[in-house]
Backbone as CSV, one residue per row, in Angstrom:
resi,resn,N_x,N_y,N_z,CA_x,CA_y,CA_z,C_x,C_y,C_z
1,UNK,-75.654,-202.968,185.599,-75.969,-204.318,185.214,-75.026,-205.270,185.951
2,UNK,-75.463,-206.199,186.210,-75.019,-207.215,187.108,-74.536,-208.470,186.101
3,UNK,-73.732,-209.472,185.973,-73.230,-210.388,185.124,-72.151,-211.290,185.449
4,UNK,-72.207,-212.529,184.607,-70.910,-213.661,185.266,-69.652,-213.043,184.100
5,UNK,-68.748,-212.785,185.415,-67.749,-212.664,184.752,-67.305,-213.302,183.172
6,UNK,-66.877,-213.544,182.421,-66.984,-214.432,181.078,-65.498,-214.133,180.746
7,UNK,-65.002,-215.194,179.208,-63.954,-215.427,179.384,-63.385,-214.019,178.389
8,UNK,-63.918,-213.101,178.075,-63.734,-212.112,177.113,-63.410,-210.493,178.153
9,UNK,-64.121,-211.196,179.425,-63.587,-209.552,180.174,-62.121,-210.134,180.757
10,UNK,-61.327,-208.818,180.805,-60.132,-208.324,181.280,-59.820,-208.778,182.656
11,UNK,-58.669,-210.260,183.034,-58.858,-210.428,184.260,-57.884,-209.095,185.116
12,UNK,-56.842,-208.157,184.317,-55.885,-207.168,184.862,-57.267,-206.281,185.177
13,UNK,-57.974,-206.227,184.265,-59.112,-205.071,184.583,-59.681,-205.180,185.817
14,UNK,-59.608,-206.726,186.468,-60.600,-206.856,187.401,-59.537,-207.118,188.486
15,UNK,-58.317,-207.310,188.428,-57.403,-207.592,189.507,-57.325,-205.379,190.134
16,UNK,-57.349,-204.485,188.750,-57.391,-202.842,189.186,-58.487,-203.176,190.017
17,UNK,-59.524,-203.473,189.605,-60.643,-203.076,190.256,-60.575,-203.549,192.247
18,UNK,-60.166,-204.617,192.445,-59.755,-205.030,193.352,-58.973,-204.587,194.242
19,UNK,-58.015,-204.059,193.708,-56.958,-203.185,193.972,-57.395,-201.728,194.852
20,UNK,-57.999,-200.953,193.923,-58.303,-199.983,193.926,-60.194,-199.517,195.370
21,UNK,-60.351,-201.167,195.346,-61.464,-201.100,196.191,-61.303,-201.672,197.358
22,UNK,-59.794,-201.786,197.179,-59.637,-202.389,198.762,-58.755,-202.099,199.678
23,UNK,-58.107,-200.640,199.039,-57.096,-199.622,198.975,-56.818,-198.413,200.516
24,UNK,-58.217,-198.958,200.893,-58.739,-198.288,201.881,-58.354,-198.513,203.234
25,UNK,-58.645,-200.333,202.987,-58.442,-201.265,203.772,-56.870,-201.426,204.371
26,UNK,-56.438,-201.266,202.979,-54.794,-201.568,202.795,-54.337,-199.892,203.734
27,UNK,-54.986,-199.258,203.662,-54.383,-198.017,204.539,-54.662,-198.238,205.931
28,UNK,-55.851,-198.690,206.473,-55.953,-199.300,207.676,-55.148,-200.372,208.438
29,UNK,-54.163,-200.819,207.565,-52.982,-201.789,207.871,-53.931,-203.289,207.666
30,UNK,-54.817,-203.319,207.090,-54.928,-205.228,206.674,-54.738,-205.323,205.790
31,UNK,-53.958,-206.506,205.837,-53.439,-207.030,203.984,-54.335,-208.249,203.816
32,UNK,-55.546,-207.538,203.336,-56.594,-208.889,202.514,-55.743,-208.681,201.330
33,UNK,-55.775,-210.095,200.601,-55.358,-210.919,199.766,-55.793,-209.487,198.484
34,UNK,-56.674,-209.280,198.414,-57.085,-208.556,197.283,-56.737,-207.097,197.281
35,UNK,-55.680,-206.515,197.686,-55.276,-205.643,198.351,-54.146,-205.559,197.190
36,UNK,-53.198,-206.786,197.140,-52.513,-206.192,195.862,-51.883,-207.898,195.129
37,UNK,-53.270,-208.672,195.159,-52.951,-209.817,194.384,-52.174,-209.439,192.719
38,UNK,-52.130,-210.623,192.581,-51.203,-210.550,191.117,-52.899,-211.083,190.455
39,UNK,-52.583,-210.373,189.099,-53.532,-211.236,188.152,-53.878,-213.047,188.073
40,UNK,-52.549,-213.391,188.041,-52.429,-215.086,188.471,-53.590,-215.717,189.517
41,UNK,-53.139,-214.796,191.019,-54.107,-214.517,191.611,-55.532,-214.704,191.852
42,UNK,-55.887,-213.460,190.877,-57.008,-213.472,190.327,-57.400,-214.543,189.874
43,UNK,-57.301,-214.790,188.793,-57.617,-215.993,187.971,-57.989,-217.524,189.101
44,UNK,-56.940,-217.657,189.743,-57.088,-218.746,190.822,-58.591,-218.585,191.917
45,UNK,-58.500,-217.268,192.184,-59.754,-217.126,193.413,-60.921,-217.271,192.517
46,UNK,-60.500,-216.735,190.983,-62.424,-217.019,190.382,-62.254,-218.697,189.892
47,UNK,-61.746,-218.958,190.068,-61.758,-220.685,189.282,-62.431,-221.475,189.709
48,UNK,-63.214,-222.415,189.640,-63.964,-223.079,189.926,-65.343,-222.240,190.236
49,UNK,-65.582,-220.981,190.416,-66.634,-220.066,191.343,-67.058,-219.525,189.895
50,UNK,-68.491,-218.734,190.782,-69.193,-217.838,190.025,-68.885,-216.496,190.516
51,UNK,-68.275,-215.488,189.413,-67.620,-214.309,189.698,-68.500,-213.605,188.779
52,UNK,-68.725,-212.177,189.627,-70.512,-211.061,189.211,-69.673,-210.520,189.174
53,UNK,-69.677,-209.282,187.952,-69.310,-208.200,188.058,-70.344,-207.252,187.525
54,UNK,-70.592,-206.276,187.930,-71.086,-205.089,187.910,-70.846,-204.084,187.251
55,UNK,-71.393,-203.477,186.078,-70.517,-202.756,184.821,-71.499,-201.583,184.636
56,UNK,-71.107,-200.562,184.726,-71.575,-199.451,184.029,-70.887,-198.170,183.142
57,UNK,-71.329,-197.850,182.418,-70.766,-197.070,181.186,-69.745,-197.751,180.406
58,UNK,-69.992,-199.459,180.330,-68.504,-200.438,179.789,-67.688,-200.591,180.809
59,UNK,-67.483,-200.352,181.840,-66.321,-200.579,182.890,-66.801,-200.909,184.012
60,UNK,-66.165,-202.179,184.613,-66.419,-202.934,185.808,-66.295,-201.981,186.659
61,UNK,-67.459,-202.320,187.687,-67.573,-200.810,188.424,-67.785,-201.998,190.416
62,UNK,-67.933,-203.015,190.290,-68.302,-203.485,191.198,-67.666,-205.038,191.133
63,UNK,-67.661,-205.698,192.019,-67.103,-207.513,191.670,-67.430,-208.349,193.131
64,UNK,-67.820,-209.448,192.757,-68.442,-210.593,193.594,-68.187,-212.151,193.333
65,UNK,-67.633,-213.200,194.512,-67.494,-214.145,193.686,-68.121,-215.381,194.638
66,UNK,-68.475,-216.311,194.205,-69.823,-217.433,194.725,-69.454,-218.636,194.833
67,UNK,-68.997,-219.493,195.910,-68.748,-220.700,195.145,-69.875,-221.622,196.150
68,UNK,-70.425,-222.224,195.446,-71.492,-223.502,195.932,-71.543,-224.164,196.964
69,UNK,-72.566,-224.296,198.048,-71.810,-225.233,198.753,-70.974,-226.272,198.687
70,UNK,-69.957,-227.155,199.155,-68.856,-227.907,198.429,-68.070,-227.679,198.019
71,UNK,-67.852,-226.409,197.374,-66.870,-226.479,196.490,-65.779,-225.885,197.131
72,UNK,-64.326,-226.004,196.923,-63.095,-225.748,196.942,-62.765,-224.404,196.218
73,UNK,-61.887,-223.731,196.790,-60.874,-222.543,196.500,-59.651,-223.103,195.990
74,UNK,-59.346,-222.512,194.765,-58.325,-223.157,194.268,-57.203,-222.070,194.846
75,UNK,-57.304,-220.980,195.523,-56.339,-220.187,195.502,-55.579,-219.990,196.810
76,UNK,-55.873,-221.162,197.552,-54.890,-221.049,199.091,-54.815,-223.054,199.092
77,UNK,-54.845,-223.830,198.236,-55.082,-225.206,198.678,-54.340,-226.110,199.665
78,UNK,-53.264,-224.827,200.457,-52.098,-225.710,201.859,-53.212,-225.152,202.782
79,UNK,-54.363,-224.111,202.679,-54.962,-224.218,203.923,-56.263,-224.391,204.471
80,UNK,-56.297,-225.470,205.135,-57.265,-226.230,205.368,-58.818,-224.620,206.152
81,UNK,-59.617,-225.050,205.169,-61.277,-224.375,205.541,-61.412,-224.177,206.387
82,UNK,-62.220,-223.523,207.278,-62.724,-223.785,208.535,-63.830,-224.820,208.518
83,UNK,-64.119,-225.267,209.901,-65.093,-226.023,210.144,-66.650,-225.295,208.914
84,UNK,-66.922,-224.209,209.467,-68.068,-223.787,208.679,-68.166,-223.830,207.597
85,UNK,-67.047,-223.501,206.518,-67.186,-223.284,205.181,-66.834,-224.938,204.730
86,UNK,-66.429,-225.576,205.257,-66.634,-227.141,204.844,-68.292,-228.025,204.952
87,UNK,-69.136,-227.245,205.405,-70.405,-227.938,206.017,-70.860,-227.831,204.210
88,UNK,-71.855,-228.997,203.843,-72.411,-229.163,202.829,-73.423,-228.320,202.583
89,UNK,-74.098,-227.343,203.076,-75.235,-226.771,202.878,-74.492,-225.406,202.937
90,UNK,-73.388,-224.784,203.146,-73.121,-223.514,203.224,-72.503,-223.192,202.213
91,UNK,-72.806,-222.059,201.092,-72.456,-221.002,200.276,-71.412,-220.351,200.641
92,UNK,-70.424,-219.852,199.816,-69.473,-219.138,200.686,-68.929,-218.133,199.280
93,UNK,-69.022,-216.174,199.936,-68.790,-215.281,199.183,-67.953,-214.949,199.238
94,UNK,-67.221,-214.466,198.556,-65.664,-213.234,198.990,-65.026,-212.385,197.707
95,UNK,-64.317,-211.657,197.620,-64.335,-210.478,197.148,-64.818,-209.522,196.791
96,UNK,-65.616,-209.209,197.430,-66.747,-207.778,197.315,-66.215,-206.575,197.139
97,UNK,-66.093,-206.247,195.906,-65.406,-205.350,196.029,-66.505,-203.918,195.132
98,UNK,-65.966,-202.616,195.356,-66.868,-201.621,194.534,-65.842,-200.557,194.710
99,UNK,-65.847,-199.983,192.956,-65.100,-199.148,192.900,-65.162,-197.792,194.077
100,UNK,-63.946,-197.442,194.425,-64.368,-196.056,195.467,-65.212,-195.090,194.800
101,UNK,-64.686,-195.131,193.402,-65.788,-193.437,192.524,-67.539,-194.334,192.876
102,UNK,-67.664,-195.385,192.742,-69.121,-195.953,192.745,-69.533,-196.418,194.207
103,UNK,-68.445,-196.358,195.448,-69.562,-196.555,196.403,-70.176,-196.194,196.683
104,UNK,-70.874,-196.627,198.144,-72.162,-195.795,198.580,-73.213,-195.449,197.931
105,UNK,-73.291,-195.975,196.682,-74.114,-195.927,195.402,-75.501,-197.218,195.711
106,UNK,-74.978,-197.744,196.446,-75.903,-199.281,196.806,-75.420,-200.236,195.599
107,UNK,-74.083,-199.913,194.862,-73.781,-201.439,194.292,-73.363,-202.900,195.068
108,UNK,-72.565,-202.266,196.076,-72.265,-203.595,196.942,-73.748,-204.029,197.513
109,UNK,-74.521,-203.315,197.970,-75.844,-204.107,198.290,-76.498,-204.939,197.100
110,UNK,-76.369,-204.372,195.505,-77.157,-205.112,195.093,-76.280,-206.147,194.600
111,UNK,-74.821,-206.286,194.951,-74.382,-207.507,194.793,-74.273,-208.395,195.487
112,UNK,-74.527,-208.010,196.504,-74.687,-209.349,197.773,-76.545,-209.929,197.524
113,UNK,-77.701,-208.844,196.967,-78.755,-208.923,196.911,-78.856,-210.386,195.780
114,UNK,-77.981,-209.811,195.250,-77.909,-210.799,193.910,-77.693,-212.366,193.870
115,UNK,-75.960,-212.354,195.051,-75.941,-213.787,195.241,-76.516,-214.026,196.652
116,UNK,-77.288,-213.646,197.353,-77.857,-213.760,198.261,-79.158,-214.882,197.729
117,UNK,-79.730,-214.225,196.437,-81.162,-214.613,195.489,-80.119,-216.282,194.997
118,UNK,-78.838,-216.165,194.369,-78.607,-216.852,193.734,-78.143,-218.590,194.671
119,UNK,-77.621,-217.968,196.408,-77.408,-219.049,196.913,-78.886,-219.865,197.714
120,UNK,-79.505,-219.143,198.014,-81.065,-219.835,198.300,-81.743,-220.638,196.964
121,UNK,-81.575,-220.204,195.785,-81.734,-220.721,194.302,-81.099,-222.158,194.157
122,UNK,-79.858,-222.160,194.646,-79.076,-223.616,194.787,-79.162,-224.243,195.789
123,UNK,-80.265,-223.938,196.699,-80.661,-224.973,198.095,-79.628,-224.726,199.044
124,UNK,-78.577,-223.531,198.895,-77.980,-223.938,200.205,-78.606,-222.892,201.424
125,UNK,-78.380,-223.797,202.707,-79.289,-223.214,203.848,-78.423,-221.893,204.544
126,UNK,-77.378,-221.984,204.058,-76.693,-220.664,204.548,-75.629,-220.115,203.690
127,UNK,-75.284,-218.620,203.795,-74.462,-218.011,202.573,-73.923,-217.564,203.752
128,UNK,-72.034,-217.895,203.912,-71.450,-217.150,204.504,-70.304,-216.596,204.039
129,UNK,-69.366,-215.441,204.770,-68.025,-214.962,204.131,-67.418,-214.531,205.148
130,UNK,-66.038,-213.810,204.804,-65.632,-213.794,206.163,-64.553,-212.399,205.652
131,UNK,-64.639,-211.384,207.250,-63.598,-210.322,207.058,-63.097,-209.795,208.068
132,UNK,-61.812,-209.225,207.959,-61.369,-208.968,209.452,-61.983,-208.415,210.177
133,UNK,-61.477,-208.938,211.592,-61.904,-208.869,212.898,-62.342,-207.276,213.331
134,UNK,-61.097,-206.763,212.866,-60.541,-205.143,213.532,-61.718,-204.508,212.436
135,UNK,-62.207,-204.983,211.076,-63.092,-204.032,210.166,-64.392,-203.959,210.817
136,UNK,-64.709,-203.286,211.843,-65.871,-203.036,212.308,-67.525,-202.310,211.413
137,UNK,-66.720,-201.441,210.391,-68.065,-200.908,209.676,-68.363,-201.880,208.514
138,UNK,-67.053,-203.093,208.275,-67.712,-204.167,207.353,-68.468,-204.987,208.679
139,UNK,-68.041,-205.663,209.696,-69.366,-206.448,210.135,-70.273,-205.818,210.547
140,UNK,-70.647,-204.402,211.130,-72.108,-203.860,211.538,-72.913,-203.817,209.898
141,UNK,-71.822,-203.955,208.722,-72.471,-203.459,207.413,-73.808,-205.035,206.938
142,UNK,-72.676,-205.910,207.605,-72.867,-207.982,207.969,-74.365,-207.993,208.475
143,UNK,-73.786,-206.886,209.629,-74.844,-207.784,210.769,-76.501,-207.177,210.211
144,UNK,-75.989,-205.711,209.625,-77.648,-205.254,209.559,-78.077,-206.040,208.322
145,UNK,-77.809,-206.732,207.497,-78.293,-207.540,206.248,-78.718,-209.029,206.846
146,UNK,-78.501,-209.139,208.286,-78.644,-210.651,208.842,-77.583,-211.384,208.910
147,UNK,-76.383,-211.193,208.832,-75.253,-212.109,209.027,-75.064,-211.807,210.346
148,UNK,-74.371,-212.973,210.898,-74.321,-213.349,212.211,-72.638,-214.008,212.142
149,UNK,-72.335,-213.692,213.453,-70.902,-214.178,213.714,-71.118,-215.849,213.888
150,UNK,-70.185,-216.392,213.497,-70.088,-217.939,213.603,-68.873,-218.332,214.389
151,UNK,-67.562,-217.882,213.785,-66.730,-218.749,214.198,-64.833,-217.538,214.246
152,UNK,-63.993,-217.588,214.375,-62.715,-216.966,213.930,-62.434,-218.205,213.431
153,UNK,-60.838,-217.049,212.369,-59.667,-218.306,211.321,-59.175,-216.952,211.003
154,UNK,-57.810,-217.577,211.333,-56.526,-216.973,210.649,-56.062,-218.041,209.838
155,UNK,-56.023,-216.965,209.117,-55.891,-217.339,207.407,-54.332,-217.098,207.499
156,UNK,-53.290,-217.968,206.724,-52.077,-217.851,206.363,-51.669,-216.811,205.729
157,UNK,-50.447,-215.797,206.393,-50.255,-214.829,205.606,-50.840,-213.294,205.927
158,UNK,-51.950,-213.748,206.690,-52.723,-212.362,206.674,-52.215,-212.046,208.305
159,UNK,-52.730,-210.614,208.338,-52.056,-209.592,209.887,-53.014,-209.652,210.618
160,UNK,-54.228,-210.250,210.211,-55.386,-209.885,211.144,-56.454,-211.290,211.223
161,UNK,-56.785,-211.800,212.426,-57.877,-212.816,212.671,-59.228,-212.076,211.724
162,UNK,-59.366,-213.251,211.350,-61.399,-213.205,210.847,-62.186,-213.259,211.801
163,UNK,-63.454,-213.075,210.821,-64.611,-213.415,211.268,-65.264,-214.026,210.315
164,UNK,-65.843,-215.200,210.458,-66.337,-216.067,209.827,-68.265,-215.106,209.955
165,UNK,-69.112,-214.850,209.227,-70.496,-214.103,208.960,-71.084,-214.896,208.254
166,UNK,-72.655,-215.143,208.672,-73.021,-216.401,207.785,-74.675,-215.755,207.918
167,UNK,-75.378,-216.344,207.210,-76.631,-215.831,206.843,-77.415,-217.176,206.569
168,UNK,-78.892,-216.887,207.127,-79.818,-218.484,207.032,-80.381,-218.192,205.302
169,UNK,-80.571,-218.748,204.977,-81.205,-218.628,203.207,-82.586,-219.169,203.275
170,UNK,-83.334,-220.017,204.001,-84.554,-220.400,203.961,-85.535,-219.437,204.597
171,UNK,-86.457,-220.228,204.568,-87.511,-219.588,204.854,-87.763,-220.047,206.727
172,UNK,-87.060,-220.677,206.947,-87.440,-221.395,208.492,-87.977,-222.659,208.540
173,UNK,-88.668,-223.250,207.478,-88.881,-224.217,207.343,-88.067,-225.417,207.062
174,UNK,-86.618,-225.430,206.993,-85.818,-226.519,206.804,-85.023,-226.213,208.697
175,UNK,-84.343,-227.660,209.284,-83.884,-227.521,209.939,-82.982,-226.660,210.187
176,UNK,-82.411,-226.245,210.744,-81.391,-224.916,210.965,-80.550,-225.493,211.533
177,UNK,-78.774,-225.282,211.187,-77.332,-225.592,211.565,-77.488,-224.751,213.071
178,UNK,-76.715,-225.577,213.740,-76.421,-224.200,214.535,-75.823,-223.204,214.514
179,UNK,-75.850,-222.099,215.088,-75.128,-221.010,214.969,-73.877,-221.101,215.256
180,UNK,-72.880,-221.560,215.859,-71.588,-221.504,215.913,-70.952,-222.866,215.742
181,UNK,-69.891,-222.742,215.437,-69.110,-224.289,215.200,-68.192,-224.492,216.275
182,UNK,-68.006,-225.418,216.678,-67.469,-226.288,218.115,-65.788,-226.131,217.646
C-alpha cells in the first residue's frame, strides 16, 4: 500500500529506512544526504512536500517525497536551486528510497508510478529529480521510464556532481520547455 506519510508514523522509522536503502550507495563512496541524515534531517526534507511511503506487513518498506512545482526545500535553504527546478511548471522528486529486503520487488517503480500519476494531476508539465553522476544503473534505471538528462549541480557538501533527470507529464499537447537549461 502506498500512502502520505502522516503525523502518527515514526519519523526515526523512516530516517532507518533511508539509511538502510541507501547503504549501498554509501559503499560506492557517494554521500547522498540520505545516507546517514539525522532525524532533524528528515523532518526538514519532508516539510513543506508530499512524502509516500510504502508499507507492508505494518512496516515502511519503501519512501518517496513530492514537492509541487514552486515550492521550496526547507532542508538546504544557503543553496540556491538550479535553473530547472526553479521553472514554474516543474515537479521535483527525491528520496526514493526501498528497503534492500524489498527491492527489485517493483516497489520503487510503483512509487515513482504513483507520483508520476500525482504530478501530471497538479498540471505540472514536467517531474524531475536528480542523482549522481558516477550512479549509472540509477540513470539507465531514469532513462528507460523517460527521464532525460537536463542539466549538472553540485550540491554543497556532496563528493559527487549530479544529474539533473526530468520527465514531460503531458500528453504533447501543451507547449514543451526545452530540454536543457542555458
Amino acid at each position: 500500500m502506498i500512502r502520505l506519510f502522516t503525523l502518527d508514523d515514526s519519523v526515526p522509522e523512516l530516517t532507518h529506512l533511508l539509511h538502510r536503502a541507501y547503504a549501498q550507495l554509501a559503499a560506492r563512496g557517494f554521500n547522498y544526504v540520505a545516507c546517514d541524515q539525522s532525524d532533524d534531517m528528515t523532518r526538514r526534507r519532508i516539510f513543506g512536500a508530499e512524502c509516500y511511503v510504502a508499507v507492508a506487513e505494518g512496516t515502511m518498506i519503501g519512501t518517496i517525497t513530492f514537492r509541487l512545482p514552486g515550492s521550496k526545500s526547507a532542508a538546504a535553504p544557503a543553496a540556491p536551486a538550479p535553473a530547472w527546478y526553479r521553472r514554474p511548471d516543474v515537479a521535483k522528486v527525491n528520496q526514493l528510497a526501498v528497503d534492500p529486503a524489498w527491492q527489485r520487488n517493483g516497489i520503487g517503480s510503483l512509487l515513482l508510478d504513483h507520483l508520476e500519476r500525482r504530478a501530471a494531476a497538479s498540471g505540472a508539465a514536467e517531474l524531475a529529480l536528480d542523482t549522481a553522476e558516477g550512479a549509472a544503473h540509477l540513470i539507465e534505471l531514469y532513462a528507460r521510464r523517460g527521464y532525460r538528462f537536463v542539466e549538472h549541480v553540485q550540491w554543497p557538501g556532496l563528493n559527487y556532481r549530479s544529474v539533473i533527470l526530468s520527465k514531460r507529464m503531458d500528453d504533447g499537447s501543451r507547449k514543451r520547455p526545452p530540454d536543457r537549461v542555458k
